[in-house]
Each structure stands twice: as C-alpha cells, then as structure tokens.
C-alpha positions as CSV (number, residue, x, y, z in Angstrom):
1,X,-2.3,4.0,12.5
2,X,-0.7,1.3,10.6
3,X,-1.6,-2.1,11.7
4,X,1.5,-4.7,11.7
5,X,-0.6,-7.8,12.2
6,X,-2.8,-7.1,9.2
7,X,-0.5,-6.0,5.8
8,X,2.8,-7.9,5.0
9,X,5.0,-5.4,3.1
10,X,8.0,-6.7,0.7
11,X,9.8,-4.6,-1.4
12,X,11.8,-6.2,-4.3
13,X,14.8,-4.4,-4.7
14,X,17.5,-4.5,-8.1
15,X,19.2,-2.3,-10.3
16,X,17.4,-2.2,-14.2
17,X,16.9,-5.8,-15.7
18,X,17.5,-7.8,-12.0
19,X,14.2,-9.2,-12.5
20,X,12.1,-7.2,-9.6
21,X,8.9,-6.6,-12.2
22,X,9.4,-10.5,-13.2
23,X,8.9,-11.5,-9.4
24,X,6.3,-9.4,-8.4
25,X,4.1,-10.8,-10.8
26,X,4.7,-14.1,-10.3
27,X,3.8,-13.3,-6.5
28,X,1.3,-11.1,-7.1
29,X,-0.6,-14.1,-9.1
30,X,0.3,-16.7,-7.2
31,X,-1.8,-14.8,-3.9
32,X,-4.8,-13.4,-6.6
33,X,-4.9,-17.5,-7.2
34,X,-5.4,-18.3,-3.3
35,X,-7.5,-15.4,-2.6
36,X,-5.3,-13.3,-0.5
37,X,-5.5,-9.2,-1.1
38,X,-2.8,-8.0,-3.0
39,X,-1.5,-5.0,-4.6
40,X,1.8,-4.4,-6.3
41,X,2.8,-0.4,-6.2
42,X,6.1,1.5,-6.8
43,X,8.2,2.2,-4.1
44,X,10.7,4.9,-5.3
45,X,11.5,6.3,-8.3
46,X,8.9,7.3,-10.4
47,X,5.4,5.7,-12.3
48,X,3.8,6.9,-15.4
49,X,0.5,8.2,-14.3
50,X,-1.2,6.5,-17.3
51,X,-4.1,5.1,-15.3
52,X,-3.3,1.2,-17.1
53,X,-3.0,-0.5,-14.0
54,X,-4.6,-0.6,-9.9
55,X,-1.4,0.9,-8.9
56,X,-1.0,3.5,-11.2
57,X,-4.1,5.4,-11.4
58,X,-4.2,8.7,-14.0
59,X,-2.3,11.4,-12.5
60,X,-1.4,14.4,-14.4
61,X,1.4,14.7,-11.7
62,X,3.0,11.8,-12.6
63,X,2.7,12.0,-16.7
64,X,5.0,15.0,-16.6
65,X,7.5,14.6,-13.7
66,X,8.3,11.0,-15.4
67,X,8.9,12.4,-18.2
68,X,10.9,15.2,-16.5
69,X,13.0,12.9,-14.7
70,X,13.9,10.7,-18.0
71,X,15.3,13.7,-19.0
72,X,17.4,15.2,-16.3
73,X,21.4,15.2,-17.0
74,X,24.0,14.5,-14.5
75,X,22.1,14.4,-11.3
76,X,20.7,17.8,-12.3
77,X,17.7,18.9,-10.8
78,X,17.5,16.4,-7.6
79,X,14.6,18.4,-5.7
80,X,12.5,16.3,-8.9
81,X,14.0,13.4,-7.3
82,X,13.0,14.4,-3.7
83,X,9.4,15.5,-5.1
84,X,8.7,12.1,-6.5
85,X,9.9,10.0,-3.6
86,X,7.7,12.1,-1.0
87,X,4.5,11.3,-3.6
88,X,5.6,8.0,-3.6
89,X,6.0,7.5,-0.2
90,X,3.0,9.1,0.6
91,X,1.3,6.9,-1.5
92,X,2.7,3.6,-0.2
93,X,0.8,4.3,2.7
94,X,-2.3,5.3,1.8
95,X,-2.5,1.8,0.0
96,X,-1.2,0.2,3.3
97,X,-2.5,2.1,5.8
98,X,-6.4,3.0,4.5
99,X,-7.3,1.2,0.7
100,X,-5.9,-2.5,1.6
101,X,-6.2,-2.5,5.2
102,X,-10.1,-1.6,3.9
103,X,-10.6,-4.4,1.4
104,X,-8.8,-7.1,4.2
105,X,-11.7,-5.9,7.4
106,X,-15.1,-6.2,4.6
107,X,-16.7,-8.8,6.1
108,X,-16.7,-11.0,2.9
109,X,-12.8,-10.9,2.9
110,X,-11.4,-14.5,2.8
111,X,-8.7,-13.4,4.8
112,X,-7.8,-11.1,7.4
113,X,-4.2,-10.1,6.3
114,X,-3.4,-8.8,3.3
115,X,0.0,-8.6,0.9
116,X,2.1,-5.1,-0.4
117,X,3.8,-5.8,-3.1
118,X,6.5,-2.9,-3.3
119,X,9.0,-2.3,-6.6
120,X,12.0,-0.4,-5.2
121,X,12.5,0.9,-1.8
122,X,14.7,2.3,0.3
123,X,18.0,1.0,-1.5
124,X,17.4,3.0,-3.9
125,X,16.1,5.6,-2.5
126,X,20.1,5.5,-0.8
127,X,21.4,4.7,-4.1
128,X,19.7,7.8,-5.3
129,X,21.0,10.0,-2.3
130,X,24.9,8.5,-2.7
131,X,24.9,9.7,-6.3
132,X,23.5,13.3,-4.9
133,X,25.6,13.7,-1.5
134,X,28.6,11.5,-2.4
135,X,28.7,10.6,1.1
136,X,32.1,8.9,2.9
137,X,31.9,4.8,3.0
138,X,30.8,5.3,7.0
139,X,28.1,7.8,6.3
140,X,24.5,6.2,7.3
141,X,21.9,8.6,5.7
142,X,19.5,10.0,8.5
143,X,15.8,10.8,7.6
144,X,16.2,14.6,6.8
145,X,18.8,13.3,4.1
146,X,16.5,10.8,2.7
147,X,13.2,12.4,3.3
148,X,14.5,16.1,3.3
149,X,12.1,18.1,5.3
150,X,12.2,21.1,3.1
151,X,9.6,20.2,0.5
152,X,6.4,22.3,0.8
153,X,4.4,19.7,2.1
154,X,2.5,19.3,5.4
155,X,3.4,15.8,6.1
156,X,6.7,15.0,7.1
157,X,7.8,11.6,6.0
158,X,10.7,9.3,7.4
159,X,12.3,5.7,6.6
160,X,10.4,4.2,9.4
161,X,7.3,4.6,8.1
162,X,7.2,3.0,4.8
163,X,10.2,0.4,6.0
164,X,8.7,-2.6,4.0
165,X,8.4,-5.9,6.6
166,X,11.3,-7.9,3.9
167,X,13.2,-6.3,1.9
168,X,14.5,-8.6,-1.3
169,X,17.7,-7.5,-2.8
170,X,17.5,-9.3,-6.7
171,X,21.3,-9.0,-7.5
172,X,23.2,-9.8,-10.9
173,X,26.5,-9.7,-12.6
174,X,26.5,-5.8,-15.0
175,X,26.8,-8.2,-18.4
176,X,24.0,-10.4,-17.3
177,X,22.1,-7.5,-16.9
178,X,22.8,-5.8,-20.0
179,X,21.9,-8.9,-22.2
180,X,18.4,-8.5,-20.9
181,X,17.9,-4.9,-22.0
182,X,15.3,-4.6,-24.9
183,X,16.0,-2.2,-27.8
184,X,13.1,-1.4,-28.6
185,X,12.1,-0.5,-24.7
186,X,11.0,2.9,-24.8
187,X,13.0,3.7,-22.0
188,X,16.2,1.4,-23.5
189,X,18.7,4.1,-23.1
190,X,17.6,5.3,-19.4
191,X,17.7,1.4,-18.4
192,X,21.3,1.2,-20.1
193,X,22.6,4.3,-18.6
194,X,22.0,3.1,-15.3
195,X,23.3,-0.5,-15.4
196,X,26.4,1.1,-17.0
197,X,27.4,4.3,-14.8
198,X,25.0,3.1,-11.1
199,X,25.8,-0.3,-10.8
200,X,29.0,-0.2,-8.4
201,X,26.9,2.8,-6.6
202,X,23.7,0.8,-6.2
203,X,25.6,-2.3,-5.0
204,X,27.0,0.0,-2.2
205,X,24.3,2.0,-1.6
206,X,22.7,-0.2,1.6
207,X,25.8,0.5,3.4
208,X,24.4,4.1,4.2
209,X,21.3,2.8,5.7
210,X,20.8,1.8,9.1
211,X,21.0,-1.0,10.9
212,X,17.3,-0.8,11.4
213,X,16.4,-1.3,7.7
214,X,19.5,-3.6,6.8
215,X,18.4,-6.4,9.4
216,X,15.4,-6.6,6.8
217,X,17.4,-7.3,3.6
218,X,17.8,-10.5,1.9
219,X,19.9,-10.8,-0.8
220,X,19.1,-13.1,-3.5
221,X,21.0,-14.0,-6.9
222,X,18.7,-13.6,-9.8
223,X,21.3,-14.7,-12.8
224,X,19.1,-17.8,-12.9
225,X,15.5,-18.6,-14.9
226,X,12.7,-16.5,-13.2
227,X,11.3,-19.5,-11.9
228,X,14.6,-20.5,-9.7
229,X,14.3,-17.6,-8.7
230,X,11.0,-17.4,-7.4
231,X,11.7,-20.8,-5.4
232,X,14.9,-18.8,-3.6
233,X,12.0,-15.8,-2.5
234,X,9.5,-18.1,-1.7
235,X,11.6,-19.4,1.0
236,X,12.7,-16.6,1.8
237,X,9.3,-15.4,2.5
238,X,7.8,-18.5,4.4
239,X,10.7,-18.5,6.9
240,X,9.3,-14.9,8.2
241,X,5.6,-15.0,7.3
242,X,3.9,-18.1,8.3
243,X,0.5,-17.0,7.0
244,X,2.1,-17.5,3.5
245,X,3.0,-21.0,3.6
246,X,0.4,-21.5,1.0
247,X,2.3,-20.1,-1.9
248,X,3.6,-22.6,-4.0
C-alpha cells in the first residue's frame, strides 16, 4: 500500500523543448547532493529501453514499441499508446510503491522520505486522449478513458493511483520552443511535429481532467534561463513540502 508520508512525487509537465529534462536534473542533483533518495522515471509516453540510465533499465519491450510509436501516422494505432502508458504506469509504482520506499526504510538511510522525480504525467496522458477522442470543451476524461480497461492485463490501473503529490506545468510561447529544437536530435522531427500540430491541444488538454488532479497543478513560465526557472519550482516546492526546505 503506498505510503503518503514516505515518497514525495512531482511530475514536471511541458510540451517538447519546455525544459521538463532540464529541471529534473537540476533537482535530481541538487537532493543526490543532500543525501535525500531520488529517482527520476518517465511518466507517460514512452522510454527507450536501452538500459543507460537507473530509470530505464534494458527492456526488449520498450526498444521496439518506442520505435513503433515514432513511427505511427495520424494518431494511427492508439492501443500502442494505451500499451505504453499502462507499462508506464505500472512502473511508476513499482519504483514508488516497493524499490524507493525500500532504499528510504534500510536502516543506513539518512532519511526517511524519499523524492519521485516524474517526466510527464497525466497532462499528457489527456493531451494524448484529446487528440484520440476529440472530446467537447466540458468533457472531463473518466479512468476507463484514460486507463481503458480493455488491455489484456490483470491489473487494472486508474488516475488516482499514480496522481503525482505536485504537478509542474513548464509552459512556453510555440517560437520559443521551436528555437530550442536540435537538428541533429535523433528524434528532431517527432519533437518538431508536436510543437507545431499539439501545442494548442496540449495547452487545453488539463481542462479534461478532474478537479481532483487540477488542484495539484502549478503552472510555471519556463521562457527564462534554466536557472530562473529552477528558483520559480523551488518555491513552488517548499511552500507544499516542508521536508525540502533544504534545496537551494
């Protein structure tokens, strides 16, 4: 049973290029430098399976449905969509739940909490689901839409159970965004196509959501230098957590 008390979850949210990879490091070094458990993960999407970092160990899996879904046209094929955000999901909280809430109880831990870091969540997972369903501008999404219970899979999963604890929306104006874009990014014209065609979609997209998860959004300009940025989350994350007053 997940334990509240013990693992703070935030989720940095942002279309391509809003910075969310930029922050999480900065945060996830700053608590490696006090001592506090960390681990970054992805939330939704997808993650390359390549076994080059803690939180994305070598999964045959994931080398070929990210690959898969690089590829897909037009919204084509959305049960790979729906695949990869169960295994995601399902992963989020087997790191929360049993592999971090294990390294924070050892009784050499320095500290008996412990931080999940969390690259996309349930914005776009909605995001996602408004480009497949096309809902009306009232629609909230309910957990069969997001989490469709139809997958072969015994488990079922729903919003509440991976709702990160803060939810930070990283948010920039579409030319910002594009001048950040490298060409020589392997995945250059994924990233491009979906500043240029999702962008009004993903700012929308939290609409659909329920109240439930959009009390725990913030919504942060990241236009600026990383570092201003990372001030504006900071404080952001000491007004609700306490226990983290120590990041600097």
């Amino acid at each position: 049973m997940r334990n509240e008390n013990k693992i703070i979850s935030i989720a940095l949210e942002g279309i391509n290029r809003s910075g969310k990879g930029t922050q999480i490091e900065l945060l996830k070094n700053k608590l490696e430098e006090i001592g506090i458990p960390c681990v970054s993960i992805r939330g939704e999407g997808y993650r390359r399976g390549l076994g080059v970092s803690q939180a994305d160990p070598e999964s045959d899996f994931w080398r070929k449905i990210s690959e898969q879904l690089k590829n897909v046209k037009n919204g084509a094929e959305w049960s790979l969509w729906d695949e990869a955000s169960y295994r995601l999901a399902r992963e989020l909280i087997v790191w929360r739940d049993r592999i971090l809430t294990k390294e924070i109880t050892k009784p050499s831990a320095p500290f008996d909490f412990g931080v999940l870091l969390i690259d996309r969540s349930l914005i776009s997972k909605a995001t996602l689901k408004s480009l497949q369903l096309e809902p009306p501008p009232k629609k909230i999404f309910s957990n069969e839409e997001l989490y469709p219970p139809g997958l072969k899979h015994r488990k079922r999963i729903t919003a509440d159970m991976i709702l990160p604890d803060l939810i930070i929306e990283l948010s920039a104006p579409k030319e910002i965004l594009l001048t950040r874009l490298d060409a020589s990014d392997p995945d250059y014209d994924f990233k491009r196509n979906n500043i240029d065609n999702k962008y009004e979609q993903y700012a929308k997209a939290k609409e659909h959501l329920s109240e439930a998860i959009k009390n725990r959004i913030v919504n942060i300009d990241s236009s600026g230098e990383p570092d201003e940025v990372y001030k504006k989350i900071l404080e952001e994350i000491k007004i609700r957590f306490p226990e983290l007053e120590a990041l600097k």
